[in-house]
C-alpha positions as CSV (number, residue, x, y, z in Angstrom):
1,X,149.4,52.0,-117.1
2,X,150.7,51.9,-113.2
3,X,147.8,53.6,-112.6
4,X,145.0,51.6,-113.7
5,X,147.5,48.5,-112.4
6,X,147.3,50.1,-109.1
7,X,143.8,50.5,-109.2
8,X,143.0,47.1,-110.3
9,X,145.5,46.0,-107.2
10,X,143.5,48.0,-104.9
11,X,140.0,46.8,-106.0
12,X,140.9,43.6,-105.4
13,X,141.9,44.0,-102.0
14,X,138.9,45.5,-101.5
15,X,137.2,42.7,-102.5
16,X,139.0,40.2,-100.7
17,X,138.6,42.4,-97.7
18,X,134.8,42.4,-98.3
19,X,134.9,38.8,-99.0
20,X,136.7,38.3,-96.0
21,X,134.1,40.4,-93.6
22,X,130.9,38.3,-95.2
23,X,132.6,35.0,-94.1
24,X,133.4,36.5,-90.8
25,X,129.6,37.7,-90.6
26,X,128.2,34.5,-91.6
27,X,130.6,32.5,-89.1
28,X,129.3,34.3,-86.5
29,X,125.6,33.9,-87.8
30,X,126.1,30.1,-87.9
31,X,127.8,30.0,-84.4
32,X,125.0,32.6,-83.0
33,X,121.7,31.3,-84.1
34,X,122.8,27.2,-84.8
35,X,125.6,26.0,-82.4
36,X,124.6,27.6,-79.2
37,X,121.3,27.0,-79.5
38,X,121.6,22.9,-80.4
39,X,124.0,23.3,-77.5
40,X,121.2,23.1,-75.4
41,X,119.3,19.8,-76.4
42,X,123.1,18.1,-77.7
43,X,124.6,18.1,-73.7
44,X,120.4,17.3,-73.1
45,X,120.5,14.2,-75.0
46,X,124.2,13.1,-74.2
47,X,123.6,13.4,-70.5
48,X,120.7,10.7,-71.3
49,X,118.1,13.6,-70.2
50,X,115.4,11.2,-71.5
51,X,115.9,8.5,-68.8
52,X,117.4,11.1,-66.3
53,X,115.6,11.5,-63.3
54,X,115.1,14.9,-61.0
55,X,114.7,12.4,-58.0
56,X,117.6,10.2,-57.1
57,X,119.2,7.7,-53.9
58,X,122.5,8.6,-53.5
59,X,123.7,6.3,-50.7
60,X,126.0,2.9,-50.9
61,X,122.5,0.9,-50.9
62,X,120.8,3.1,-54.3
63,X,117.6,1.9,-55.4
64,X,116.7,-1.6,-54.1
65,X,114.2,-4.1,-53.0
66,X,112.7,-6.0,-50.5
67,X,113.8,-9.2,-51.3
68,X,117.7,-7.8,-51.5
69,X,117.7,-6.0,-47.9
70,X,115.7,-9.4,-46.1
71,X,112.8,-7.3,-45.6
72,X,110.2,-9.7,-47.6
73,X,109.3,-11.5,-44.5
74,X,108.2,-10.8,-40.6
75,X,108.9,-6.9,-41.7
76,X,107.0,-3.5,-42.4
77,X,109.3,-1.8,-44.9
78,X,108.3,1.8,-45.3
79,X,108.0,3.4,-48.9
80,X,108.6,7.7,-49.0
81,X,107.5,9.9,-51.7
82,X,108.4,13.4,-51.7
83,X,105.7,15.3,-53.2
84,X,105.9,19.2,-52.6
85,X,108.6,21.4,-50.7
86,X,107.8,25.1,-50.0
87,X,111.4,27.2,-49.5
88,X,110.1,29.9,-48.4
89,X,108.3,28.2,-45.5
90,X,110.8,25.2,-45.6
91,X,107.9,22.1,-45.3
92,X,108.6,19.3,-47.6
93,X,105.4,17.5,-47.7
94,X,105.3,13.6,-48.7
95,X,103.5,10.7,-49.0
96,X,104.2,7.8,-46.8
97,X,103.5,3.9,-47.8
98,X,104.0,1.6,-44.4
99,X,104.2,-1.6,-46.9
100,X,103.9,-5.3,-44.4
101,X,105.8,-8.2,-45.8
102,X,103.5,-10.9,-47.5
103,X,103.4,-12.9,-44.4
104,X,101.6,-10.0,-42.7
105,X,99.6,-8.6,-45.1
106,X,98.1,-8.6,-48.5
107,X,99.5,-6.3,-51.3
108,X,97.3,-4.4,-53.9
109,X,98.2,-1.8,-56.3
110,X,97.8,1.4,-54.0
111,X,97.5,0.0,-50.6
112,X,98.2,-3.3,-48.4
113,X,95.4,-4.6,-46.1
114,X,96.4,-6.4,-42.9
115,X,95.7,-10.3,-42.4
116,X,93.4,-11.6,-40.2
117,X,95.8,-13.8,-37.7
118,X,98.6,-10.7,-37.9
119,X,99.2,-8.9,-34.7
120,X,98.5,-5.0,-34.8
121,X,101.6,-2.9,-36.0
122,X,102.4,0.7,-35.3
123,X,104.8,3.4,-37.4
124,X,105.7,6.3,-36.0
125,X,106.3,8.9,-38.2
126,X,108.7,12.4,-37.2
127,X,106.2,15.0,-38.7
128,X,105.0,18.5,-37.8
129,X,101.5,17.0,-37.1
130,X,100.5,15.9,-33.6
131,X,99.0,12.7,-34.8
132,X,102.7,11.0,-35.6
133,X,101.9,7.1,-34.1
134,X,99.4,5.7,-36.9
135,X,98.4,1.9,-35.8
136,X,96.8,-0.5,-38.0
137,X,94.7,-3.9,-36.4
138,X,94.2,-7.1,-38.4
139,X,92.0,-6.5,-41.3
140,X,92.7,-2.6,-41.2
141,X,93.4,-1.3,-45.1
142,X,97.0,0.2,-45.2
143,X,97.2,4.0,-47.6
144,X,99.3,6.7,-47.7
145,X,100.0,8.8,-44.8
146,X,100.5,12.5,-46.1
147,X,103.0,13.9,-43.3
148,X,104.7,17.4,-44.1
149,X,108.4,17.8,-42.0
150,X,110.2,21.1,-41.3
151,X,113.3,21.4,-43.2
152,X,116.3,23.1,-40.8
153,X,119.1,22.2,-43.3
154,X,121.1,21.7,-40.1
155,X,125.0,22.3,-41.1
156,X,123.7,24.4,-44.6
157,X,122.2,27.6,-43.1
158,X,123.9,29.5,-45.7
159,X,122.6,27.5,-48.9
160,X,119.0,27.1,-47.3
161,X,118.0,30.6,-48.2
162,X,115.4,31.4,-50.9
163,X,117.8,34.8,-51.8
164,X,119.8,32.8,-53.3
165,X,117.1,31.5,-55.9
166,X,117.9,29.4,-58.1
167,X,121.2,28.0,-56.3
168,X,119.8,28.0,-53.0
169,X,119.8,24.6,-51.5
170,X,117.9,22.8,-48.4
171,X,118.5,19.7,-46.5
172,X,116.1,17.3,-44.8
173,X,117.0,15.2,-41.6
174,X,113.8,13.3,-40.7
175,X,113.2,9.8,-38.7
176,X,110.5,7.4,-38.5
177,X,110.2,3.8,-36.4
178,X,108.0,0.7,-37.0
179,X,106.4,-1.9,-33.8
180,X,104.6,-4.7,-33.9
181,X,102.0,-5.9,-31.1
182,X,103.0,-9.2,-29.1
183,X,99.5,-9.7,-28.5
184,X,96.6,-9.8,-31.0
185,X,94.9,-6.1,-30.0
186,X,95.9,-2.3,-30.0
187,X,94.8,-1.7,-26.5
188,X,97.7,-4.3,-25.0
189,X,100.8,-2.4,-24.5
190,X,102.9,-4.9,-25.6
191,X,105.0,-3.3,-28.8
192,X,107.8,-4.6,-29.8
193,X,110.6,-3.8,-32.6
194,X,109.9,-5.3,-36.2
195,X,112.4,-5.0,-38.7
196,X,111.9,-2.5,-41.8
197,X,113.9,-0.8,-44.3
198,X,113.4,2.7,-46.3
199,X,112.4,3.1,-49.7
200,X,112.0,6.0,-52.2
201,X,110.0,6.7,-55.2
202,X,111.3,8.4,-57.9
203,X,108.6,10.4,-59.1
204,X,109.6,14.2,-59.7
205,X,109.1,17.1,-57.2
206,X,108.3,20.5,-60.0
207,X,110.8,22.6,-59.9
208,X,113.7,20.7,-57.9
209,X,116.1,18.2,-58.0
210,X,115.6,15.7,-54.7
211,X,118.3,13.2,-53.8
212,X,117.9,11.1,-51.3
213,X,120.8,9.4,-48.5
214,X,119.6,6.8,-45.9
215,X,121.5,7.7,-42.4
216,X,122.3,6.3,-39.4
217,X,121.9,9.4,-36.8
218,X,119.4,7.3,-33.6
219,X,121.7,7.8,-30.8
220,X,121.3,3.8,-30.3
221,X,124.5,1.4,-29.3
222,X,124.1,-0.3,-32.3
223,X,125.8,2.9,-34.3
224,X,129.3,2.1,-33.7
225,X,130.8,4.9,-35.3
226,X,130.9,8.9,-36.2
227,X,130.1,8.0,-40.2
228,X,126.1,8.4,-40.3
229,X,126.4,6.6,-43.8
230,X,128.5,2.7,-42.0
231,X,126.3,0.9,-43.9
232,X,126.3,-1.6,-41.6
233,X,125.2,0.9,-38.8
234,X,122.6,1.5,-41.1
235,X,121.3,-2.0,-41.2
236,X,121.4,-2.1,-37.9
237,X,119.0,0.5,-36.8
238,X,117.0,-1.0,-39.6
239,X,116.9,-4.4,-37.7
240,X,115.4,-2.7,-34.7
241,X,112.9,-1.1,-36.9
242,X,115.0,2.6,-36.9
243,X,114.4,4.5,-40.2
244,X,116.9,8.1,-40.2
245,X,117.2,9.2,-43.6
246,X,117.9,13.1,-45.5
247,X,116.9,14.5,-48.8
248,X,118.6,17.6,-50.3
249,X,116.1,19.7,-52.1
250,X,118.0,22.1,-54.8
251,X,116.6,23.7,-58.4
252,X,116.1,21.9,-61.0
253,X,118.7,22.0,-63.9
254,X,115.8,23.3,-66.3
255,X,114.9,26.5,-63.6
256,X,118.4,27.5,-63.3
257,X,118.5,27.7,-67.2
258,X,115.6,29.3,-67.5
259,X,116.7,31.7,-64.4
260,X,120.0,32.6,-66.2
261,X,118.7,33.1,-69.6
262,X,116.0,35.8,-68.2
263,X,118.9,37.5,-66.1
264,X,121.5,37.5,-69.1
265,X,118.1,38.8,-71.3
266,X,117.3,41.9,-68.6
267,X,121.6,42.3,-68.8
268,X,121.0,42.7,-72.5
269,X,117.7,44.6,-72.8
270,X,119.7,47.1,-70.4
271,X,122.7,47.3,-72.3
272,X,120.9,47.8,-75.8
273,X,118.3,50.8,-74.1
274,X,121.3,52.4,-72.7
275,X,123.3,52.0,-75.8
276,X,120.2,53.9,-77.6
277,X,119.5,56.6,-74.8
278,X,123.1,57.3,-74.9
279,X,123.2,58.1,-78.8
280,X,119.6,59.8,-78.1
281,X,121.1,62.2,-75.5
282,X,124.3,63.1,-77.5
283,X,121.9,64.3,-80.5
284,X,124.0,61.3,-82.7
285,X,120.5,59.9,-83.1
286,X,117.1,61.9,-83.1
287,X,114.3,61.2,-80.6
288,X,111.4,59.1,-81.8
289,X,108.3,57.5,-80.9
290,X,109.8,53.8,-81.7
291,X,112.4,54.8,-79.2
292,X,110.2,55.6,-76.6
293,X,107.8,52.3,-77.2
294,X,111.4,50.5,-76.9
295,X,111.9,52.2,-73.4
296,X,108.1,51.3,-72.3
297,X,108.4,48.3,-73.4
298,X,111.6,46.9,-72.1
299,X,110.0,47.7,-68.5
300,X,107.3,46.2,-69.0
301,X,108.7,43.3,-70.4
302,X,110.3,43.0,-67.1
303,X,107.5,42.9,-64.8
304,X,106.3,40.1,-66.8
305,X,109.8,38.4,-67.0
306,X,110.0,38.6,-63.2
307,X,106.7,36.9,-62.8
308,X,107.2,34.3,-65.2
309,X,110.3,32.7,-62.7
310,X,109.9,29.4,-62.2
311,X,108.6,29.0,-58.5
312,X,107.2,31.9,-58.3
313,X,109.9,33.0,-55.7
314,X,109.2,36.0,-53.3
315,X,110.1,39.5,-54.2
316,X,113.1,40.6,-52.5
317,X,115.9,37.8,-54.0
318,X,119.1,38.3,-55.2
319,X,117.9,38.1,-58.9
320,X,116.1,41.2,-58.2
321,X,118.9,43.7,-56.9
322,X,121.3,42.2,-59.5
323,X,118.8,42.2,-62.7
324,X,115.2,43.3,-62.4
325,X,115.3,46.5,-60.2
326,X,118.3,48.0,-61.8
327,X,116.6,47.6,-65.4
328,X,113.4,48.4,-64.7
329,X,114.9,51.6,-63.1
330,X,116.8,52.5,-66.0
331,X,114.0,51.5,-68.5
332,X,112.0,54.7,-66.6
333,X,114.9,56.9,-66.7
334,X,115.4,55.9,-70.6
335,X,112.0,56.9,-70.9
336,X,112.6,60.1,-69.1
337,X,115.2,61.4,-71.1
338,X,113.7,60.3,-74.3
339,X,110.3,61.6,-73.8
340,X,111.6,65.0,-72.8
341,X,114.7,65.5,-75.6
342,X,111.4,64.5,-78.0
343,X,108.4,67.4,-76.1
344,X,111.8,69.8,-76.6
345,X,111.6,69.2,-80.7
346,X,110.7,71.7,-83.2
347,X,110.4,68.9,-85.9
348,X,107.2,67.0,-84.1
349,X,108.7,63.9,-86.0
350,X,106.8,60.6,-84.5
């Protein structure tokens, strides 16, 4: 009677330890394949993703108008839209809108086109082109000027280096000046300030994040301090027609994700071929052919990993010394070891 008392005692443990182990396996199914995943899109949609944008001003003025900074008369305000940057050869490359107050000019959708009884105006623009005066003459249509600037990242040498992809990080210092003519032709030498103001659009750059921070860095008397964000320096320069801003160029939230997930996947894939090759090697587990498909292909699902980055970065980053090269190598040594243990057989088992 103990006996079977005892026995009925220890089945039940055995089932509540069973029971136990199932609930453990399915928390950790639930956490695995549901909560981490919807991670993703929850902090997406909380952070207001949707209306998020990749291209931000980040100074005490934001985004503002013409009307607000008293440039929506006797001024030629200048709109900038970053539309391209290239890391490796550090050029941003933009799209410039010299936009004339009302008074001077009339406004369409895409482009402004100078009145009749408006004196000339000139911007000058800091780009690596030789062509940086542009003038316009009374009746001339005003478009975009495409400029492309060099990007020194004066003060962030260290972060402004594509090795560092996708944490690397790059910083624009650029200038540009508006005149206007006291006289009612080009060919008179008579320029003179005219008031103007910087603007940005939004629109997004693929691949990065772009923020943008109007400056006050003309060595001009009107800067009356070391702070190249006084906002009243700022408007200052602006008065005499000075435009200094910067725009830090770093990855986008969505290619560092994607950057990180590939190098944790290559982490794994290396791990789990190891893991096999290990077993494989020891004789735990025999050689087979599905173990040397699982070798070719985890290094040839690298080459293809590495050229799916976002960016298209250059061979020769950090990402590949720290993922790519040390699991493709052991991918071909995995298939190596497996390939010869199964030649070496006597039971030909595929």
């Amino acid at each position: 009677m103990k006996q079977d008392e005892q026995m009925s005692t220890d089945t039940q443990s055995t089932g509540l330890v069973q029971t136990s182990k199932t609930r453990i396996r399915l928390l950790i199914f639930f956490v695995l394949f549901f909560l981490v995943p919807l991670s993703i899109p929850a902090v997406f949609l909380l952070d207001d993703g949707l209306n998020k944008l990749d291209v931000s001003v980040d100074d005490q003025f934001g985004v503002v108008d013409s009307v607000i900074m008293g440039v929506d008369e006797k001024s030629v305000p200048v709109w900038f839209q970053a539309i391209n940057f290239n890391p490796e050869s550090r050029v941003a490359q933009y799209k410039i809108y010299p936009w004339p107050s009302s008074d001077l000019a009339t406004d369409f959708e895409s482009s402004t086109v100078l009145k009749s009884n408006t004196q000339p105006i000139r911007v000058w623009i800091d780009a690596t082109s030789g062509e940086n005066n542009h003038t316009f003459n009374p009746g001339d249509s005003i478009g975009a000027i495409t400029a492309e600037f060099d990007v020194l990242s004066r003060g962030s040498e260290k972060s402004a280096n594509d090795a560092r992809y996708p944490f690397d990080e790059y910083k624009l210092d650029t200038y540009a000046q508006t005149w206007i003519n006291k006289s009612m032709s080009s060919e008179n030498e008579l320029w003179t300030d005219i008031k103007t103001f910087d603007f940005f659009y939004t629109t997004p750059v693929s691949g990065f994040q772009v923020s943008h921070k109007r400056t006050a860095i003309w060595d001009d008397p009107v800067v009356t301090g070391s702070d190249i964000y006084d906002v009243k320096s700022i408007e200052a320069l602006r008065a005499k027609g000075l435009i200094s801003f910067e725009s830090t160029f770093s990855r986008s939230v969505a290619v560092k994700m994607i950057a990180t997930l590939i190098g944790i996947f290559c982490v794994m894939s290396t791990i789990t071929l190891s893991w096999i090759t290990k077993n494989i090697w020891s004789r735990k587990r025999p050689p087979s052919m599905q173990a040397l498909v699982w070798s070719a292909a985890t290094a040839l699902g690298v080459v293809q990993l590495r050229d799916i980055l976002p960016g298209r970065p250059r061979i020769g980053i950090a990402m590949d010394f720290m993922f790519f090269f040390p699991t493709l190598l052991i991918s071909l040594i995995s298939s190596l070891m497996i390939t010869s243990i199964w030649i070496k057989g006597d039971d030909w088992e595929i």
